[in-house]
N, C-alpha and C positions, 0 to 999 in steps of 0.2 A: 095165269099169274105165276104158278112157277115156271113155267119155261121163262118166261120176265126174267127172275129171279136167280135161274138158273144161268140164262147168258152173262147178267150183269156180273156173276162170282166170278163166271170164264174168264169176262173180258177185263176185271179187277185183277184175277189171280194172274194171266199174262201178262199188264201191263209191272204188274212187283213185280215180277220173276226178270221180265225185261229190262227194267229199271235198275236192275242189282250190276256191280261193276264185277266185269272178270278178266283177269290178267293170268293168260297162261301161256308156256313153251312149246312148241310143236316139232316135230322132226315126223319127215314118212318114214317114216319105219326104224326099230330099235336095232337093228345091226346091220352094218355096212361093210366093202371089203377095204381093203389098207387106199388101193386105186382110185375110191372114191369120191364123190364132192358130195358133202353135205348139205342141205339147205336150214339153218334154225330160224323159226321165226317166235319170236315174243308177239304178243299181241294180245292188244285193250280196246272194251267195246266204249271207248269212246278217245277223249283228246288226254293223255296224259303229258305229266312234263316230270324233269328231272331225274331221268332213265340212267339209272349203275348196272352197266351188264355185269356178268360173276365171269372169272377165269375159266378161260380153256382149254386146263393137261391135258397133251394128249394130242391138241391140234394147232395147227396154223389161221389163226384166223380173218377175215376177210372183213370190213365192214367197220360201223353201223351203216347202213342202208335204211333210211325212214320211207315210211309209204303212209299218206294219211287219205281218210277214204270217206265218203259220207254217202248213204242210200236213204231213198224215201220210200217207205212200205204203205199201201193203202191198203185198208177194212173193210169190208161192207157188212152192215148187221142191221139186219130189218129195215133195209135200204137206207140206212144213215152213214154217208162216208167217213173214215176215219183218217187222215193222212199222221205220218210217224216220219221222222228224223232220226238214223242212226249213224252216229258217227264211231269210226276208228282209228286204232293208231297200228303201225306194224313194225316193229325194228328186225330188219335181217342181218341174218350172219352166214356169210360161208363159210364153211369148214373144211378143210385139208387135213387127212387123220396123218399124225408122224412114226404111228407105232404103232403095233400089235396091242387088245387089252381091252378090260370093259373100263370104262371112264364116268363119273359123274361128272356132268355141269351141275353145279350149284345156283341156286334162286337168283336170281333179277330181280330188283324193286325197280315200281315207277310209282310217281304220285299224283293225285288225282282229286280237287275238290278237299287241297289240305288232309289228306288221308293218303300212304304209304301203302300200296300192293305190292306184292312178294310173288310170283312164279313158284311152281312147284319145281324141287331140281328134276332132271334128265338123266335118263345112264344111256350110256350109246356102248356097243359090243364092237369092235372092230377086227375083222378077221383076215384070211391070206387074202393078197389080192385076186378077184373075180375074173371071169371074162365077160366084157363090157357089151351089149347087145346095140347093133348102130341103125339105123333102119336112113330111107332115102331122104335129105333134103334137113337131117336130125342128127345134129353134134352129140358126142355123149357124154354125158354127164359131168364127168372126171377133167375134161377139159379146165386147162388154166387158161384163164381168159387174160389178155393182153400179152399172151407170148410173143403178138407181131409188134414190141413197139421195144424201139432199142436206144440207149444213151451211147454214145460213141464219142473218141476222142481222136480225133485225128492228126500226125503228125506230117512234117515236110520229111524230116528227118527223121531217125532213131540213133543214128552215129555223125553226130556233128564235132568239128575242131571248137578247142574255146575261142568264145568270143564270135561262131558262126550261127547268124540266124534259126531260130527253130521256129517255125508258125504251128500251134495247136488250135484244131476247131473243133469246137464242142457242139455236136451233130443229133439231134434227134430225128430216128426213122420210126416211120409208123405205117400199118396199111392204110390204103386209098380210103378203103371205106369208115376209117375210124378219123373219130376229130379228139384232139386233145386241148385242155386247158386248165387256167389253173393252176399255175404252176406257182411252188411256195418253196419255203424251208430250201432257198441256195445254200448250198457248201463248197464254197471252190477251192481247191487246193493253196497253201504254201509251198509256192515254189521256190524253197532254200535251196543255197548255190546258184541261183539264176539269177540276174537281173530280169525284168519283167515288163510288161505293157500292155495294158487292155486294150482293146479295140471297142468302139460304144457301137452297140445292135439297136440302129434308130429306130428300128420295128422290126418285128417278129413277122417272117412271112413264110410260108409253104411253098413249096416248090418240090419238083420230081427230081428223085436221084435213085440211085442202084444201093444196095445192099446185100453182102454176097452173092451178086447175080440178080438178083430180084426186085423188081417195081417197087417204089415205097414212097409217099410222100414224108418230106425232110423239110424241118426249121435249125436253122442255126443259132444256136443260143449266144453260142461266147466265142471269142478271139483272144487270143493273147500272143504276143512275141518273147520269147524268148533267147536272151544271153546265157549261154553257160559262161559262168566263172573261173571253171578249174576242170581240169584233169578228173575219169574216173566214169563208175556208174554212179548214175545219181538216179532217186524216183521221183515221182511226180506223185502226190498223193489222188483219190482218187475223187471228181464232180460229182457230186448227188445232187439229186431232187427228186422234188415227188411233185405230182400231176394227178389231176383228174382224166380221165378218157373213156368216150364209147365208143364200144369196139361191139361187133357182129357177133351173136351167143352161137351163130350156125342153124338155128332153125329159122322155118320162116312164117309168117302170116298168110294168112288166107289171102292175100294180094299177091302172094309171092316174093312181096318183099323181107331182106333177111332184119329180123329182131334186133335189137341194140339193148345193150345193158352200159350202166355207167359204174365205174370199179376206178379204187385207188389205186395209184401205184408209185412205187419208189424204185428210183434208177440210179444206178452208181455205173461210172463206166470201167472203175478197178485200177488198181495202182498198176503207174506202167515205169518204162527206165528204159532210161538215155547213156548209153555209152558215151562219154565227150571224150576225144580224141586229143593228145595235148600238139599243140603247134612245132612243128619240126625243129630240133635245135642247128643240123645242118643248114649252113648257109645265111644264119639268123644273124642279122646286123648288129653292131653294138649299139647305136643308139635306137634301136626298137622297142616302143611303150603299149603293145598290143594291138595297135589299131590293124583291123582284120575287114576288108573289102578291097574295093577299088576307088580310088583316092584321085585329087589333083591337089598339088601343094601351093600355093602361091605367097611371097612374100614383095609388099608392096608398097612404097612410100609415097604419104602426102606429096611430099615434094623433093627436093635435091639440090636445091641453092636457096640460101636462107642468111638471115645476118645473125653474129653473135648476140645469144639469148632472145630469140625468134627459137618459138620449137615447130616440131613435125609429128605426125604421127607415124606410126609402123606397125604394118597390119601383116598377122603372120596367120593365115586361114587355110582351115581344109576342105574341102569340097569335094561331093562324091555319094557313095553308099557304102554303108556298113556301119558296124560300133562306135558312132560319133561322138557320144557319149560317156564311152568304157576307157580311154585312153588319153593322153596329156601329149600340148603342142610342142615341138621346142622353142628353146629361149633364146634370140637372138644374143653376139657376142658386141660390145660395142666399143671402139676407142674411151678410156677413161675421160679425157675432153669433151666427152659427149653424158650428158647428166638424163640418165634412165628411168622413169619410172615405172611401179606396178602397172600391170595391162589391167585395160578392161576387158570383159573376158565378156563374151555373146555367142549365141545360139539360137539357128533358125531350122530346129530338124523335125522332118514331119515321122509317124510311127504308122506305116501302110500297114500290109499284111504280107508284105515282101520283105522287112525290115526296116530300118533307119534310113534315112535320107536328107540330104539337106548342107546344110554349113555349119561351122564350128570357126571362130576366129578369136586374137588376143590381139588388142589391139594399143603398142604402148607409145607414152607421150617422149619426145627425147629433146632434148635443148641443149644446142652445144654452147661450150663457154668462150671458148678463142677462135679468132680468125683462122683459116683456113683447110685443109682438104683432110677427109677424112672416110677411111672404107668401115665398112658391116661386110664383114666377112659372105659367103656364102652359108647357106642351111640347110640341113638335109633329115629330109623325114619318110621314116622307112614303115612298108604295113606286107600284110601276110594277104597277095590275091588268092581266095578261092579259087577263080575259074583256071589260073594256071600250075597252082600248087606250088607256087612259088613266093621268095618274099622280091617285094620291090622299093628301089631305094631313089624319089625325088630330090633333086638338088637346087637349089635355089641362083640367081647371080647375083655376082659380087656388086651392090651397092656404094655409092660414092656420093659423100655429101661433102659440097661444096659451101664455105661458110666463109660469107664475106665481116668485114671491120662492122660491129656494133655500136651502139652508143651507149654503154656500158649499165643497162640496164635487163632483167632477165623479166620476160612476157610472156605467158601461153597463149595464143593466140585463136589456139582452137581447141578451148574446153569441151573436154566432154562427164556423161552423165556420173560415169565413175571413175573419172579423172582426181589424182590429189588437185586440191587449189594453189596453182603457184602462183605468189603476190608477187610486184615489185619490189624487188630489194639494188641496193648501193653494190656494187663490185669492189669497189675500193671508195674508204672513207678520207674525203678531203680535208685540208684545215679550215675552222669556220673564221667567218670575216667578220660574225657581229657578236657581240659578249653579252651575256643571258646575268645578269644580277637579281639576288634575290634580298630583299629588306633583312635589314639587321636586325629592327625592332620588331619583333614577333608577341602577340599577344597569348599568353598563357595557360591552360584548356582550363586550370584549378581558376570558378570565381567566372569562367565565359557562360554565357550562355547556354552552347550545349553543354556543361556542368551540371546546371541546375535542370535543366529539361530530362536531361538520364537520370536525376537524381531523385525526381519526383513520377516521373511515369508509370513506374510500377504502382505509386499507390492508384494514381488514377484509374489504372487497370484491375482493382480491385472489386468495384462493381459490376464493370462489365464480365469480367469472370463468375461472378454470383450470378448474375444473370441467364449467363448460358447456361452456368452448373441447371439452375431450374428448369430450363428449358429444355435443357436433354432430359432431366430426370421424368418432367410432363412427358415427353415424347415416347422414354424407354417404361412409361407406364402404361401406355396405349396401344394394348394387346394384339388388339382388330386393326388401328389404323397403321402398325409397324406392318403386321402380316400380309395388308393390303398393298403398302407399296412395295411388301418385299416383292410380290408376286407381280405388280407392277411393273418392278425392275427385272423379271426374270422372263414376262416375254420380250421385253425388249433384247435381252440376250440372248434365247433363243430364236429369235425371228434371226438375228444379225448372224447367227451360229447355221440354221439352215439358210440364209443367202450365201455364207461362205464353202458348204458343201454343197450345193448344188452342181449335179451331174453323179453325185456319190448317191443310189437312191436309199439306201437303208438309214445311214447317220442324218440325210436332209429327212425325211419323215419323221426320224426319232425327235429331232427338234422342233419340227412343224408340229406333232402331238404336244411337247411340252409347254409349247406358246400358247398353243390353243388351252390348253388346258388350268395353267396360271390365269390366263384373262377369264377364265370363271370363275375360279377360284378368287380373284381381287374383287370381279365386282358383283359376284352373288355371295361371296364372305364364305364357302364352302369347304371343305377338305377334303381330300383323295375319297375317301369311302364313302363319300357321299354323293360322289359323282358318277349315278345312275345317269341311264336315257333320260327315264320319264323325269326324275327329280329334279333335271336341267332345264327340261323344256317346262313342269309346271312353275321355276322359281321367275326364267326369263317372261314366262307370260305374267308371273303379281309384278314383276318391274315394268308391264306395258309393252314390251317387244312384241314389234310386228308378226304374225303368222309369218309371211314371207321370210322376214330378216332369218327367225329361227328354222324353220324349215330348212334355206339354204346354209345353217351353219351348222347346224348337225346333219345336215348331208356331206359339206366339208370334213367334219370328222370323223363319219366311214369313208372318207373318201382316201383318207390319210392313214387310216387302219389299216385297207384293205393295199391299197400302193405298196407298202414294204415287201406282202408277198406275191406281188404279181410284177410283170414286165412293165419297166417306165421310161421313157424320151426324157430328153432335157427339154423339151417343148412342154408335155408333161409336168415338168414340175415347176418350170417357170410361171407356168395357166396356174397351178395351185398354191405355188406362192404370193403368186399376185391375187389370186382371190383369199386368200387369209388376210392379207391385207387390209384387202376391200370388205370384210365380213368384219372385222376387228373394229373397223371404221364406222361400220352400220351402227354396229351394238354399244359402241361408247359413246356416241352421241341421243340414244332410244335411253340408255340405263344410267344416265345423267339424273 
């Protein structure tokens, strides 16, 4: 009976002892050299949540890192098996010491079961740096892990003329054996004094490239072309991000295969500068407006016999590569007899990763007024070639319109989209042949009809003005039903606001969260702070919404959280537009 008795206290007194929660710091060992990597781990014998790590003087820190863990222990006790369930939680931190010096870490809370644990603080000693002991097949310790993974920014140029194409590529290198993703928190530079142009990365792919000499697997992130504007050094500020990646810790597994750890990291590729060269003033034309490639000029008319007040068009176009964009056409000169108007002005340029390309044209309406013969001068349009470093000066030929006897009427004949409208009008006014009289006897407005009609309307309008006064004042008294259609009307403006950004990813998601988030707001009557997960999804299931319906709309809504900081296609966001749509659609006809 006491041996009975005896187990029973054991296996009571283990089970409290076990039972009890403990949240404490670890580090191996209380001093370190300057060289070395720290490892801290926090750690609770079971599932904690809302973990405030304490400050790190002293160090660089690495992390959080979560590890959650769960082990089954069995008993045996006078042949009765016991099974046990122990779960854990583990927050790691690396350390990177900056200085000489003993340091305290300060307490961590986590909380647990509505009760708040505290860690005991840490002092760590850090002294001159060690000599680091390496053995075979075993990285040591002190390693910074992710040194093989590089942001790069690539230039065509670093001394370009103004107005001479620069292509920059924004390059990430990584080793073979590491995968990276994850990629959030973009910062791309303000390129002031440049003209600019993205290039869209319809997917993110890997491929082999070199990096000072060395194998590396490379994704291309970003493209951009650039114009300089002016004369000088100018900078580029610098691309950051950060990324997830695992990369190889250098030890390996009893398979021989090398370990992987997964570590953050933030990349910046550093502020760089572009000498722009200013354009030669030797030799430089006087009517030169910038334009910097290689050019064909053409100046070309609808037609060249026509009758007075018949018009024509006149198309004065550049065609080619370079700055199609940065520079102004000239203006043809025309005989005063010839009635001119503003060009329409058009543009067909594509933005490669070689630069600008394509067409540029002004294309103006002209209508001569009198019979016969009339020149347009020649036109000449001068640009700066690159490949021979020299400027070049197009000339156009001399134009002759030919304008026979009209019927004195002036007609466009071939309108276009941004054409002034010219009506029919008289050249000269004839004398008329038939006499227009108007009644002598005119009836009086005092004592007519509409007299007394103006006279009395307003009172009539005096009801109906009470009316609405009442009407609005019900309306501006209906707290819930204003707020409901305000938000009503506000997805509709935001859906309309992310169709108009689309292919922009950050500003289209900002909108796509706002819609989504007004159309719960209008028809579960909620506001911003109340718009938990679970609070959405138990309000849409008392309104009878489908499992399905919800499921797929708050998968929509991480869907749209998570896109801002990741890589997205316009394919991409057109599939998530259209399923907001279609999700929008579900739930107003369910929450009816």
């Amino acid at each position: 009976m006491k041996k009975i008795l005896l187990v029973l206290f054991i296996s009571f007194f283990y089970n409290s002892v076990s039972a009890q929660v403990k949240f404490e710091a670890q580090t191996e060992r209380s001093s370190y050299g300057l060289n070395e990597r720290i490892q801290l781990v926090f750690s609770i014998n079971n599932e904690g949540d809302n973990f405030v790590p304490p400050k790190f003087p002293g160090f660089k820190a690495e992390g959080p890192f979560i590890n959650k863990g769960n082990q089954t222990s069995i008993t045996i006790i006078n042949g009765k098996v016991t099974q046990k369930r122990e779960i854990s939680t583990q927050v790691i931190y690396y350390l990177t010491p900056t200085k000489k010096g003993t340091f305290t870490i300060a307490a961590a809370s986590i909380e647990f079961d509505e009760t708040i644990y505290k860690s005991a603080p840490i002092k760590i000693t850090i002294t001159d740096p060690i000599q680091m002991p390496t053995y075979p097949g075993q990285q040591p310790t002190n390693v910074n892990y992710g040194e093989g993974i590089h942001l790069v920014a690539e230039m065509s140029t670093k001394n370009p003329y103004v107005n001479e194409p620069v292509t920059v590529i924004y390059k990430l290198y990584f080793e073979p054996r590491s995968t990276v993703g994850n990629f959030r928190n973009f910062k791309a530079p303000k390129y002031n004094d440049f003209w600019s142009q993205y290039i869209d990365m319809k997917q993110l792919r890997a491929e082999r490239g070199k990096y000072n000499g060395k194998d590396y697997s490379m994704v291309v992130l970003r493209k951009v072309i650039l114009y300089p504007l002016e004369a000088g050094a100018k900078t580029i500020e610098p691309f950051k991000i950060d990324l997830d990646a695992e990369v190889p810790t250098g030890r390996r597994d009893w398979f021989g295969e090398y370990e992987m750890r997964v570590i953050q990291k933030s990349l910046s590729t550093g502020m760089q500068t572009i000498n722009v060269k200013p354009l030669p003033e030797n030799g430089k034309p006087a009517g030169f407006t910038g334009a910097v490639g290689k050019f064909d000029f053409v100046v070309k008319p609808s037609k060249t016999s026509l009758k007075a007040g018949e018009s024509l068009d006149l198309e004065v176009s550049v065609l080619g590569k370079g700055n199609l964009k940065l520079f102004t056409l000239p203006k043809p000169v025309v005989p005063s007899a010839l009635e001119m108007y503003e060009p329409a002005h058009t543009e067909n340029v594509q933005t490669p990763v070689t630069g600008m390309t394509g067409k540029i044209s002004d294309k103006y309406t002209i209508i001569p007024q009198f019979k016969g013969k009339y020149t347009i001068k020649p036109m000449e349009f001068s640009y700066y070639d690159l490949a021979s470093k020299s400027y070049k000066t197009i000339t156009s030929k001399e134009i002759t319109i030919d304008v026979a006897e009209g019927d004195g009427t002036f007609v466009a004949n071939t309108p276009s989209a941004n054409k002034q409208a010219i009506q029919k009008k008289e050249v000269f006014q004839f004398n008329k042949l038939k006499t227009e009289f108007v009644s002598a006897s005119r009836e009086d407005f005092l004592g007519s009809g509409l007299f007394y009609s103006l006279l009395f309307a307003p009172l009539l309008l005096i009801p109906i003005v009470m009316i609405a006064r009442k009407q609005k004042e019900a309306k501006d008294a209906d707290v819930v039903g204003n707020r409901v259609r305000n938000n009503n009307r506000l997805v509709k403006k935001y859906l309309s606001e992310a169709k108009k950004q689309m292919g922009d990813k950050v500003p289209f998601y900002m909108a796509m969260e706002k819609a989504l988030h007004n159309f719960l707001k209008a028809k579960l009557h909620i506001e911003t702070v109340e718009m938990s997960k679970d609070n959405i999804i138990e309000l849409l299931q008392q309104r009878n919404a489908s499992e399905q319906s919800i499921s797929q709309f708050m998968e929509l809504m991480n869907d749209c959280e998570f896109a801002r900081y990741a890589p997205a296609t316009d394919i991409a966001m057109t599939n998530d537009f259209e399923r907001a749509v279609e999700r929008i659609s579900e739930l107003e006809k369910q929450l009816k």
